[in-house]
MMTF fields as JSON, N, C-alpha, C and O atoms, coordinates in Angstrom:
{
  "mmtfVersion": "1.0.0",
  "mmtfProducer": "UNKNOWN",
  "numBonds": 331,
  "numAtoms": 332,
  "numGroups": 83,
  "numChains": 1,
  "numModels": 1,
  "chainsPerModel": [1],
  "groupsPerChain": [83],
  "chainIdList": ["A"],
  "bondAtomList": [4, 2, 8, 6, 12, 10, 16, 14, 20, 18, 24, 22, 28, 26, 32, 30, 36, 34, 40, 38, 44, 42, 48, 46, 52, 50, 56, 54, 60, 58, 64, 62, 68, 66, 72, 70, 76, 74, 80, 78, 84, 82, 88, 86, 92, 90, 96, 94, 100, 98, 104, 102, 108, 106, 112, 110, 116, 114, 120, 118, 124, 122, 128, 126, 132, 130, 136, 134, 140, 138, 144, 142, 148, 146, 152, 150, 156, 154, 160, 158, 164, 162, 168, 166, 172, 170, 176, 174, 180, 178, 184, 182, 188, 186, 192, 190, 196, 194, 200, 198, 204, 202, 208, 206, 212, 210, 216, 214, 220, 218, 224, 222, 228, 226, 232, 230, 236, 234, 240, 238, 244, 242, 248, 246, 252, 250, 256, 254, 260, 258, 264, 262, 268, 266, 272, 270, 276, 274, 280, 278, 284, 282, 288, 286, 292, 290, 296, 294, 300, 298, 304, 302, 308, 306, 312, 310, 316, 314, 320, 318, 324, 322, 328, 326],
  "bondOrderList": [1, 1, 1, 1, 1, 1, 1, 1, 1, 1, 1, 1, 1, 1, 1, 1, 1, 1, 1, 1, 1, 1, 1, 1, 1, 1, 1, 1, 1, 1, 1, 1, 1, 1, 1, 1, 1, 1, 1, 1, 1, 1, 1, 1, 1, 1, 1, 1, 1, 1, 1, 1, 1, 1, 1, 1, 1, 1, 1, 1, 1, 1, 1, 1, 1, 1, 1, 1, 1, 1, 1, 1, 1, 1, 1, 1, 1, 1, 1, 1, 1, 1],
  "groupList": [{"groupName": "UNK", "atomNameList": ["N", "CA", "C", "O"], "elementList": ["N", "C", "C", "O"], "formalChargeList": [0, 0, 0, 0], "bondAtomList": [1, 0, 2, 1, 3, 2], "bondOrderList": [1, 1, 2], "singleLetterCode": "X", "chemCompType": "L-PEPTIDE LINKING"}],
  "groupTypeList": [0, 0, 0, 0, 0, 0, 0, 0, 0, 0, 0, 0, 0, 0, 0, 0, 0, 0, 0, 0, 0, 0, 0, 0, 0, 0, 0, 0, 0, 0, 0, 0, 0, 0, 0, 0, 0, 0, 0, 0, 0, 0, 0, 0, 0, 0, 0, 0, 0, 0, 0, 0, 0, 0, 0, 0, 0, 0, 0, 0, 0, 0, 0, 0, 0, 0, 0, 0, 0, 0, 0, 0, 0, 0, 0, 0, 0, 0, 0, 0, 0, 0, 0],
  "groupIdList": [1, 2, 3, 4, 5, 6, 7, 8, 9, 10, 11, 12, 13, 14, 15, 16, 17, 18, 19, 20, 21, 22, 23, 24, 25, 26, 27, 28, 29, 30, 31, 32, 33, 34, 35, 36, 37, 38, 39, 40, 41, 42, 43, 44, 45, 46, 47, 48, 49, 50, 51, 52, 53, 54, 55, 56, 57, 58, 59, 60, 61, 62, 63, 64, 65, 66, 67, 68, 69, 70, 71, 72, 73, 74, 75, 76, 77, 78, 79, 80, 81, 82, 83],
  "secStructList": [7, 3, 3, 3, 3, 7, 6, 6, 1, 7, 3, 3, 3, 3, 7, 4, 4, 4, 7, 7, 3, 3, 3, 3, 7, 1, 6, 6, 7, 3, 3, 3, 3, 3, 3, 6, 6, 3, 3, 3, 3, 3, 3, 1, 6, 6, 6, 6, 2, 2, 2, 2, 2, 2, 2, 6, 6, 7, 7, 7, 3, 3, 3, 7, 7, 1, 1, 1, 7, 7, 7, 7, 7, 3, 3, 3, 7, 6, 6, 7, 7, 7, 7],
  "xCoordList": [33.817, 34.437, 35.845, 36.597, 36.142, 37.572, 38.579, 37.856, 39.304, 40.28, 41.489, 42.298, 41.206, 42.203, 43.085, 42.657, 44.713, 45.809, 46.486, 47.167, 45.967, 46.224, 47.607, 48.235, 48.286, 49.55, 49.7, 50.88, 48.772, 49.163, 48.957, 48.927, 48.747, 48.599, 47.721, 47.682, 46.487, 45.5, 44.506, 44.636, 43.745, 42.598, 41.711, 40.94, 41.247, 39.043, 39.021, 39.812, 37.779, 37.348, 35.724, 34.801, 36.109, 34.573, 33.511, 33.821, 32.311, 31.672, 31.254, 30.984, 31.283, 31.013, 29.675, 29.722, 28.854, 27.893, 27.407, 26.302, 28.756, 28.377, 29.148, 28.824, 29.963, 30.291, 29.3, 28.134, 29.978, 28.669, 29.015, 28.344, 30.352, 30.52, 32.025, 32.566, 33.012, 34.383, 34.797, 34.071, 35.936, 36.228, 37.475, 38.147, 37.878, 39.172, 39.739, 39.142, 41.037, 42.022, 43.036, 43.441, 43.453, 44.659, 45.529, 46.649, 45.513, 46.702, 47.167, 48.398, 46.394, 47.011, 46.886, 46.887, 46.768, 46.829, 46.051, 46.397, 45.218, 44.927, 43.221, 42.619, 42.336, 41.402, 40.989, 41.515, 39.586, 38.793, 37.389, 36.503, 37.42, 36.029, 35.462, 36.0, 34.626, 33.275, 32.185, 31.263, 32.669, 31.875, 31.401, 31.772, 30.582, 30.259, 31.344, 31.036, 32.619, 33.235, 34.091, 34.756, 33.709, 34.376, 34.76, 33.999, 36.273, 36.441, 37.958, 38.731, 38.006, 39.506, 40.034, 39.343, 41.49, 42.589, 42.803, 42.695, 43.348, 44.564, 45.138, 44.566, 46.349, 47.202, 48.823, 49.497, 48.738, 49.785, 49.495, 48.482, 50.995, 50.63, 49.703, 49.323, 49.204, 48.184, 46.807, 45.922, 46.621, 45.332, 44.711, 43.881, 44.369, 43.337, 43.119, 42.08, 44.501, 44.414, 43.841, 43.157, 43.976, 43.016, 41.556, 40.784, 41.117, 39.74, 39.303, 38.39, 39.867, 39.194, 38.888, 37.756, 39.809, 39.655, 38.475, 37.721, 38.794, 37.555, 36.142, 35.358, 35.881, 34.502, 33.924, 32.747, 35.039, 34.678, 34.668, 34.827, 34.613, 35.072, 35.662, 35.259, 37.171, 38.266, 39.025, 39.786, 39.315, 39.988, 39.5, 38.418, 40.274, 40.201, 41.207, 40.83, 42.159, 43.174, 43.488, 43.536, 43.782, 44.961, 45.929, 45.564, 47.046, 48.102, 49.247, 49.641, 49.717, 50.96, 52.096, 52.569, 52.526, 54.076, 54.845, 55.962, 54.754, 55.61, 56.459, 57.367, 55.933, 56.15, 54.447, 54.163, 53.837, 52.615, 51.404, 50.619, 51.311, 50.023, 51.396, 52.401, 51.385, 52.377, 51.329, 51.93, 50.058, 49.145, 48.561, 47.916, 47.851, 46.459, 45.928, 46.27, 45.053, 44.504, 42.665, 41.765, 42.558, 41.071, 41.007, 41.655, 40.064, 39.266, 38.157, 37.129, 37.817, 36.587, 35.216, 35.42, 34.1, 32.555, 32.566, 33.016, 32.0, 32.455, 31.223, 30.143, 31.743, 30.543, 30.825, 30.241, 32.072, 32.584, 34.187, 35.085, 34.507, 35.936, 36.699, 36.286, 38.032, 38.484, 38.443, 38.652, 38.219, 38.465, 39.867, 40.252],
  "yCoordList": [-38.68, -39.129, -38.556, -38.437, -38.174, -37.298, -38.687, -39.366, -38.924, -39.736, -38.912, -38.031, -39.69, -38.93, -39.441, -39.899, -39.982, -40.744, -39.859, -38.859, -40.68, -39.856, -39.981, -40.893, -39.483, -39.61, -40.949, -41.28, -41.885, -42.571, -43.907, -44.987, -43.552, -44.941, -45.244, -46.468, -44.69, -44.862, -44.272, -43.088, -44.912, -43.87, -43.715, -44.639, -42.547, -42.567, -42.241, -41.403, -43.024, -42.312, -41.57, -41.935, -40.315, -39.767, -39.057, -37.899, -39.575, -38.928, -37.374, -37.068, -36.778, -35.478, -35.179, -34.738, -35.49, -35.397, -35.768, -35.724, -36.15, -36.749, -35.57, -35.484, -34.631, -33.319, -32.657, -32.606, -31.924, -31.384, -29.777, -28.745, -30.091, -28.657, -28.103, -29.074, -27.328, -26.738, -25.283, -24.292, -25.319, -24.182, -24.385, -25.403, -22.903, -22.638, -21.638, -20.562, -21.749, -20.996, -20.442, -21.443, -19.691, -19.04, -18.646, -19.079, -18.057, -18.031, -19.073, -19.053, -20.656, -21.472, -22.451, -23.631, -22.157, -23.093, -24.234, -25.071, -24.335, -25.441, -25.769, -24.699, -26.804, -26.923, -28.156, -29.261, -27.696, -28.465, -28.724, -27.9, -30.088, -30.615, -31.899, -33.004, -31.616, -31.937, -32.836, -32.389, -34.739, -35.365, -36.702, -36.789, -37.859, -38.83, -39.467, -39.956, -39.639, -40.276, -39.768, -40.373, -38.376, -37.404, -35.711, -34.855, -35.549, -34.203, -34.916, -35.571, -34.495, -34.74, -33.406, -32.549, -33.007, -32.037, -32.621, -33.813, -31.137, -31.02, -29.966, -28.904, -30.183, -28.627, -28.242, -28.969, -26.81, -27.091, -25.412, -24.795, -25.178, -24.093, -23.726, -22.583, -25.218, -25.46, -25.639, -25.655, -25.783, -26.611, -25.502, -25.715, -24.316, -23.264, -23.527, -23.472, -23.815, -23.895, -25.459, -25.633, -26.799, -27.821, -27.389, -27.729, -26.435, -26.411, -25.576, -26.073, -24.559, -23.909, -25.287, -25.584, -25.858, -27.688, -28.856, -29.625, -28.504, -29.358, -28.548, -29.11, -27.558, -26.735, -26.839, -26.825, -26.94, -27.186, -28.957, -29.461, -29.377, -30.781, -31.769, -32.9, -30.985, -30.99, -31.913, -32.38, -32.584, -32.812, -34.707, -35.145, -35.165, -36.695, -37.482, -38.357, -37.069, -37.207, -36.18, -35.034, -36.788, -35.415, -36.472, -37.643, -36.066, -36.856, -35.78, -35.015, -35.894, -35.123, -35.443, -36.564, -34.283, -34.224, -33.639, -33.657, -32.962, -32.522, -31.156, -30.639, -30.81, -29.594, -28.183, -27.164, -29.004, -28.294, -28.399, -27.493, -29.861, -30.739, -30.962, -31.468, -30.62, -30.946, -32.063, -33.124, -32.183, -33.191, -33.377, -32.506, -34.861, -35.417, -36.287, -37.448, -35.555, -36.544, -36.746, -35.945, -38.156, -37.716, -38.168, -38.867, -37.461, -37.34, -38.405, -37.751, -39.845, -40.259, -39.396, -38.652, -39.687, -39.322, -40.484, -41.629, -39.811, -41.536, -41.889, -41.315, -43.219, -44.18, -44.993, -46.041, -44.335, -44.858, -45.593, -44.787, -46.654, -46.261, -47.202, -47.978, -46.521, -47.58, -49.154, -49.94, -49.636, -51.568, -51.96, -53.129],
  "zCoordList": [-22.606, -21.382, -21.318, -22.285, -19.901, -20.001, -19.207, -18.478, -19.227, -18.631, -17.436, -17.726, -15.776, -15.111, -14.793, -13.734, -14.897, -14.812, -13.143, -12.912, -12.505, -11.282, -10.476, -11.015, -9.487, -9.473, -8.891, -8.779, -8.456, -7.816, -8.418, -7.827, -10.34, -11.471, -11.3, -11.422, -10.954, -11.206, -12.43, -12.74, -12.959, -13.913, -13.834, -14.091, -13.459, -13.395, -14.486, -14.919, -15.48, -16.363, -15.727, -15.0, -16.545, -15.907, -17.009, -17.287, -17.675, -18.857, -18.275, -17.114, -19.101, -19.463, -18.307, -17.159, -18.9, -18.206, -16.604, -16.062, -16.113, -14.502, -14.046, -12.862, -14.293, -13.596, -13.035, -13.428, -11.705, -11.29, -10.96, -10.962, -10.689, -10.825, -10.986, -10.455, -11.299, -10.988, -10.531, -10.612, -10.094, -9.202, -9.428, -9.266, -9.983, -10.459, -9.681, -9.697, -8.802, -8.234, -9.274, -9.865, -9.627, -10.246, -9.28, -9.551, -8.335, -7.335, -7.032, -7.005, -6.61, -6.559, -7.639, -7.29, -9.01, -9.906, -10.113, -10.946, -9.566, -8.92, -9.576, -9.487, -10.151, -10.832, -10.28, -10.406, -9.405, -8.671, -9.383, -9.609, -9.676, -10.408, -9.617, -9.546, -9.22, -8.459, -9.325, -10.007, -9.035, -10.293, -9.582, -8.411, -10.117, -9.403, -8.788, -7.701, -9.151, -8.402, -6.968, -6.127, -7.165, -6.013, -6.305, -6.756, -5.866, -6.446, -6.804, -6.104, -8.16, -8.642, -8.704, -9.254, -8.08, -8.329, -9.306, -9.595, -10.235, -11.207, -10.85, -10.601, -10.796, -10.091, -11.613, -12.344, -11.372, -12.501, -13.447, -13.773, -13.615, -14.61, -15.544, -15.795, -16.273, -17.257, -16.956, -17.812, -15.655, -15.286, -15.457, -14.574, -15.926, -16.447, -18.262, -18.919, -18.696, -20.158, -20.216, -21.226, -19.251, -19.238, -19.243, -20.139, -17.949, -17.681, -19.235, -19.893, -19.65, -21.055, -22.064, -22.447, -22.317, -23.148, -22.747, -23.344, -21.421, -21.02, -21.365, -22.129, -20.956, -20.8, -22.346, -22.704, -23.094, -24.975, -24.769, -25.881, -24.341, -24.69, -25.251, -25.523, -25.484, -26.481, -25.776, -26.624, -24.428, -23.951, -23.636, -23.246, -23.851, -23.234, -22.019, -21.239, -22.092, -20.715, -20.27, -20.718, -19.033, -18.667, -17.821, -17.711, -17.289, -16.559, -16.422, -17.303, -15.056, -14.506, -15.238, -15.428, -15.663, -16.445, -15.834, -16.351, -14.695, -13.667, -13.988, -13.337, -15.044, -16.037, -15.985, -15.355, -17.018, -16.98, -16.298, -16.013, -16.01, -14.87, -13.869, -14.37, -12.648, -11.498, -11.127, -10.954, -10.956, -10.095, -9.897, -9.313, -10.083, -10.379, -9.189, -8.964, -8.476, -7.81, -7.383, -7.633, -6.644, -6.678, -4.795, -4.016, -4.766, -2.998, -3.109, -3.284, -3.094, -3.355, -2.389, -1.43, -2.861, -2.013, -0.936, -0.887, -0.266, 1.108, 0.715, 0.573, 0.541, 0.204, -0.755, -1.031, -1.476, -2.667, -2.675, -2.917, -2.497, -2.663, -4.199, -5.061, -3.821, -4.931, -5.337, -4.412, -6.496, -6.274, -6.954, -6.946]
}
């Protein structure tokens, strides 16, 4: 399970196995993953050296440091929302 501390103090946790898919921008930094609870951004100098961590399954959080992760957020699936 990866943990997402999103900018707005929130956390999805999301297991490995409910991903469905990602899409990585390098011009805009930016690392789009596509999972049951929606599509969570991570944006940020690092968010390529995150997605290599994740794809191994090395990774258990991530959270904006405003340095290397600039920003975490999630889009819910409509149908779903926060409680």
């Amino acid at each position: 399970m990866v943990r997402f501390w999103t900018d707005d103090g929130n956390c999805f946790g999301v297991p490995f196995h409910q991903v469905i898919a990602v899409n990585y921008s390098p011009r805009a930094q930016t690392l789009l993953i596509h999972c049951s609870v929606g599509s969570i951004l991570v944006t940020g100098p690092k968010a390529e050296a995150f997605l290599e961590r994740f794809c191994e399954h090395k990774v258990a959080l991530v959270k904006a440091d405003g340095k290397d992760i600039l920003r975490v957020s999630v889009a819910h699936q409509q149908g779903k929302s926060e409680e």
